[in-house]
N, C-alpha and C positions, 0 to 999 in steps of 0.2 A: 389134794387131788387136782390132778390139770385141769384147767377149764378149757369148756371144746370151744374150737375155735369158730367164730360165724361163718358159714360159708357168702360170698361174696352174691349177690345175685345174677352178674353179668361180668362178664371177664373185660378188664382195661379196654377202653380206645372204642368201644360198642357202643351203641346208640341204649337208652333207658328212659323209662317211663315213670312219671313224676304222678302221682296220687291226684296231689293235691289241686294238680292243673290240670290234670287227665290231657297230657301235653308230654312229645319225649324230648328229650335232650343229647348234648354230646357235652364231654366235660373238659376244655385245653389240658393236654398232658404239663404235670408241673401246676399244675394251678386249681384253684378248688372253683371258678367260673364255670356256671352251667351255660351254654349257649341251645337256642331253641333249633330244632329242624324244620325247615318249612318245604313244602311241597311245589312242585312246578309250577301249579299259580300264585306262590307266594303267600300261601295260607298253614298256617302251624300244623304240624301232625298231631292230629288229636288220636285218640283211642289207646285200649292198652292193646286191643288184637290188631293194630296195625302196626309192628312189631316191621316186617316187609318193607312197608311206606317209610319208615323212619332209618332203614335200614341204605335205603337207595336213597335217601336225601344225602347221608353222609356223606355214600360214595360218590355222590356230585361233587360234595364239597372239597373230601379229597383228591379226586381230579382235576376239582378249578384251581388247588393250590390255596384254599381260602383258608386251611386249616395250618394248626402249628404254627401262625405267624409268615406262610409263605403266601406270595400274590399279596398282602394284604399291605394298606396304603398308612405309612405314618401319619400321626396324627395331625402333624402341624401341617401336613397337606392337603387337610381336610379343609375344603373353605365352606362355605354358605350354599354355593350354586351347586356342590356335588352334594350335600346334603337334600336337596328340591329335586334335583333331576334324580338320585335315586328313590325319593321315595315316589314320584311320580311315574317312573317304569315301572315301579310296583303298583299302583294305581291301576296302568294302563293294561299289565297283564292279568291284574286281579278283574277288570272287567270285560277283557274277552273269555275269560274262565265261569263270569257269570256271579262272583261271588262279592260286589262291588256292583252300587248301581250310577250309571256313567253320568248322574247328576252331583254325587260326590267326585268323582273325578274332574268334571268340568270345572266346577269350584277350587279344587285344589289348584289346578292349574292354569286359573284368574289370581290364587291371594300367592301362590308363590313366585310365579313368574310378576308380579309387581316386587314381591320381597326383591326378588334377584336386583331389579332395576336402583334398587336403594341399595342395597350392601349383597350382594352377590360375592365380590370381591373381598370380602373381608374374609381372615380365616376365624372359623367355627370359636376357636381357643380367643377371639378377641373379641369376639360378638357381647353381645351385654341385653340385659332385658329392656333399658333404657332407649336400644336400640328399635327393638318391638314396639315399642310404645310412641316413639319419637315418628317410628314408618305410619303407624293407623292415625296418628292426628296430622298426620299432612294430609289426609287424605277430607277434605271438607265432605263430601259426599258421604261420609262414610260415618254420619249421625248416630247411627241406630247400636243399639247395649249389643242388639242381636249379631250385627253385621260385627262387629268387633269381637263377640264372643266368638263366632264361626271363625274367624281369620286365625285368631292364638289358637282354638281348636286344629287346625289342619298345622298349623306351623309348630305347632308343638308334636302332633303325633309324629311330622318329619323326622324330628331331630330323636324324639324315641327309639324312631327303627334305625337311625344310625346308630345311635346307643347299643343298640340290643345286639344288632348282628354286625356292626363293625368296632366295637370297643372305642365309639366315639366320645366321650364325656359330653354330655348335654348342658350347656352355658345357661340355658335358659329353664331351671328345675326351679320350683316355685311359684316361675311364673301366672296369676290368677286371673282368671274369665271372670269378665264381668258376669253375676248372677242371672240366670235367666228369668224373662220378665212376663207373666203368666198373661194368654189373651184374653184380652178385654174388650176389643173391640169389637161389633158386632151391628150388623144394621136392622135398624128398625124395620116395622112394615113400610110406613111413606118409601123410605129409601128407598127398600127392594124393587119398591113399582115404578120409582123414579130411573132404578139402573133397566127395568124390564123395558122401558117405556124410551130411553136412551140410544141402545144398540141393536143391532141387527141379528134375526131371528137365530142362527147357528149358535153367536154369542150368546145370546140369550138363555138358548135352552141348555147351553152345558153352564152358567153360571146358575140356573134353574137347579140343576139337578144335581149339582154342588151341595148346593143351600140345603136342597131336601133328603142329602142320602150322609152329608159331612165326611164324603173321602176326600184326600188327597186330591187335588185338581189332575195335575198332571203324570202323577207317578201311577195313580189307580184308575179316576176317572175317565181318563183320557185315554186307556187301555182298554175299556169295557170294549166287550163283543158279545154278538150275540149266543155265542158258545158259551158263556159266561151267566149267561140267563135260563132260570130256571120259573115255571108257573106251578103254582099246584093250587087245592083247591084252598089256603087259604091267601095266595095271591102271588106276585112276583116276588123270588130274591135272586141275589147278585154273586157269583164266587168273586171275591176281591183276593189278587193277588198284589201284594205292597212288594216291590222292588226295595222299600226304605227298609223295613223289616224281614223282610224274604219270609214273609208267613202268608197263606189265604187263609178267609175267612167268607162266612155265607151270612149275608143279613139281609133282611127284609126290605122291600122299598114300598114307602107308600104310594097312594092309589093314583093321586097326579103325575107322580115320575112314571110309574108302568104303562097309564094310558100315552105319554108322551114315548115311551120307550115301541110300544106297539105299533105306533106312526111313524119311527126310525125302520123299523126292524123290514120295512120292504127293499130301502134300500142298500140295506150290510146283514142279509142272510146269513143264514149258519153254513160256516165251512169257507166263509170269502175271505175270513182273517179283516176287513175292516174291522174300525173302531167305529161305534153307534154315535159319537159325538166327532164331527170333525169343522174345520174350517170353512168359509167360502170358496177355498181353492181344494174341497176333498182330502186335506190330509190330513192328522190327528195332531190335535190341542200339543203344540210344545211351550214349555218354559216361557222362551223368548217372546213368541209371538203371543202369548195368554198376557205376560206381564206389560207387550207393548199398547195390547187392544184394551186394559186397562187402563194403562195411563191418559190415554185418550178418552176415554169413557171419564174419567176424573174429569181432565181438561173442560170436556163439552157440560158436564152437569155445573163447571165454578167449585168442582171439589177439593182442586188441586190448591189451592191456595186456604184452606179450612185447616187448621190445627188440627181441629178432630178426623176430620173425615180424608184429608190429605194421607191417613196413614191407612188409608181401606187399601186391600187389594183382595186376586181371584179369592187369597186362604182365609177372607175377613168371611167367606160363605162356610165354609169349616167350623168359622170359632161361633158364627153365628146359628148353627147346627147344635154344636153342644150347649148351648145357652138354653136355645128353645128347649134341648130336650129336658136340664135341667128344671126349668122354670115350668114345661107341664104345656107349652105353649098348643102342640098340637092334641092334647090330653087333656081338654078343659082342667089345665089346672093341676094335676097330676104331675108332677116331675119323677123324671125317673134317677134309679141309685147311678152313685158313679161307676160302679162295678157294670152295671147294663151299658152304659154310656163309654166307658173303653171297650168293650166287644164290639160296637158298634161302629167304631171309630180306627179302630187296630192299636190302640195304647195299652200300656198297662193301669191299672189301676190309680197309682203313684202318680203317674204323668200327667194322668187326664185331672186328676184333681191339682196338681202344682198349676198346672197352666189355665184350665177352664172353672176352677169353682173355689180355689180358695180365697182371693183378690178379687173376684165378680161378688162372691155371695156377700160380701161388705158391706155391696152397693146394693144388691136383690135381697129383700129382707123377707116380703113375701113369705117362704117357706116356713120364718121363723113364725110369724104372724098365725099362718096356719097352722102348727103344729100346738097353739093353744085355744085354737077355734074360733079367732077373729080372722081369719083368713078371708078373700074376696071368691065370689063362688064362681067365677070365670077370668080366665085370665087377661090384664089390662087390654091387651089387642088382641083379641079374639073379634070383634069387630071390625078390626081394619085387614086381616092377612084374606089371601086369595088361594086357590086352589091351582092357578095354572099361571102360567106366566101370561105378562100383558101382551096381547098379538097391537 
């Protein structure tokens, strides 16, 4: 008996939807290459019911000629600079689309446009990893695991998406990011009232309110509005929208950050679109200017030349956020799980403990101590922390 034959699920040359990536495809005629469809800001067709969407990318694609091998640029004239500048229009259009937050952009296009300046000119097919590695150590400044891991991070995803959507072979596959290196740094009480005691009240209070709610400085904190703020009867919380994550989230603030937030709140009412936390010149906490009014803050305290304390910055109020909560600091003692401690923070579970608790708890033994009932019945600086920032 014949065997029936399978019927096909979509007839040749049509756009199909892949399972397992819940992601559709088109497949070069003559060849068994899936290639991805992505959408006008440059973001993948995801869904199976956007059948339509996946439908109109092709048609783009065959009208550009980018399909069957037409329009499309040989390989060996692929250099270094066309791999950066395309994937940096794809950057630039992914965050006027909003799906891209324009602090990764910015970045990309500081480590690539350096790459350019060192082998720009090379083609793709002669590049070497060697070359990578050769570019970040000329760079003295450029110390940190972190700063080098960010760098291979963006210069690798470049040459990915020429890979993907232009059938570039990628020189640089294997290439490995130095491990990331979990935070540890964290300021004491003294410090804290040494930086309160240092700078100028604006400063202050958003490095205040850092310290006590552990968002993101400038992607979350620096956003707050007073549309953002909710009281009820068991006190103030915050919708925090992460631009890093594109997720909100509502957490509680304690009692020193809301009575501080209530003394903001006459001047960026609801509906005015300020930010609750701004500059001496009125406009809301950016990157550049947070990281500059740090450095100076280091400078004037002698912390800049400190091994240890040379490597604090605005995010040392973050990592010093999860520590306390850890450790029970404002909980006589009481630490809280990591699971409370990434909701509170926007991480996941995983993260918060790679970075905040598995390399600190080493050194914070505390917990252990307590968990067989020699534990100390308050916690070490409970004595010295304050409830408001130093005027």
């Amino acid at each position: 008996m014949a065997k029936t034959r399978k019927k096909r699920r979509s007839a040749h040359g049509s756009a199909w939807h892949w399972k397992q990536t819940d992601c559709w495809y088109y497949t070069l005629p003559g060849t068994k290459r899936r290639m991805s469809l992505f959408d006008e800001q440059g973001e993948r067709v995801r869904g199976r019911e956007n059948r339509e969407a996946a439908e109109a990318a092709l048609a783009r694609l065959r009208l550009s000629g980018d399909l069957n091998g037409q329009g499309t640029v040989p390989e060996e004239n692929w250099i270094v600079a066309r791999v950066c500048s395309d994937y940096l229009q794809y950057c630039e259009r992914s965050v006027k689309g909003g799906s891209m937050s324009g602090g990764h952009y910015s970045q990309s296009k500081s480590f690539l446009n350096d790459l350019c300046g060192y082998c720009g000119a090379l083609a793709v097919a002669e590049l070497k990893k060697s070359h990578v590695q050769t570019w970040l150590d000329g760079h003295a400044g450029w110390k940190s695991k972190a700063t080098h891991r960010s760098a291979i991070a963006v210069v690798l995803a470049a040459f990915n998406r020429a890979e993907e959507l232009h059938d570039v072979p990628s020189p640089l596959k294997g290439l490995k990011k130095p491990q990331s290196q979990p935070r540890l740094q964290s300021f004491s009480p003294d410090e804290e009232q040494m930086i309160y005691g240092a700078t100028e009240e604006r400063f202050r209070n958003f490095l205040f309110a850092a310290l006590h709610t552990g968002l993101r400085p400038f992607c979350e904190l620096a956003k707050i509005t007073a549309d953002h703020v909710e009281i009820g009867e068991r006190g103030m919380m915050w919708r925090v929208y992460s631009s890093k994550t594109k997720k909100t989230r509502k957490i509680p603030i304690q009692k020193p950050v809301a009575e501080l937030v209530k003394k903001l709140l006459p001047s960026a009412p609801r509906g005015s679109g300020l930010p609750l936390f701004r500059n001496t010149k009125g406009e809301p906490w950016k990157r550049m200017t947070g990281v500059v009014r740090f450095l100076s803050l280091k400078r004037k305290l002698g912390w800049d030349l400190d091994p240890i304390r040379g490597k604090y910055s605005c995010y040392t109020c973050r990592h010093t956020f999860a520590h306390r909560m850890l450790s029970g600091y404002w909980n006589d003692g009481v630490g809280c799980s990591i699971e409370t401690l990434a909701e509170l923070i926007g991480d996941t579970p995983t993260v918060a403990y790679l970075h905040y608790a598995r390399e600190w708890a080493l050194s914070y033994q505390e917990p252990l101590w307590a968990a067989i009932g020699a534990g100390k019945t308050k916690p070490p600086a409970k004595s010295q922390k304050r409830s408001t920032p130093a005027r």
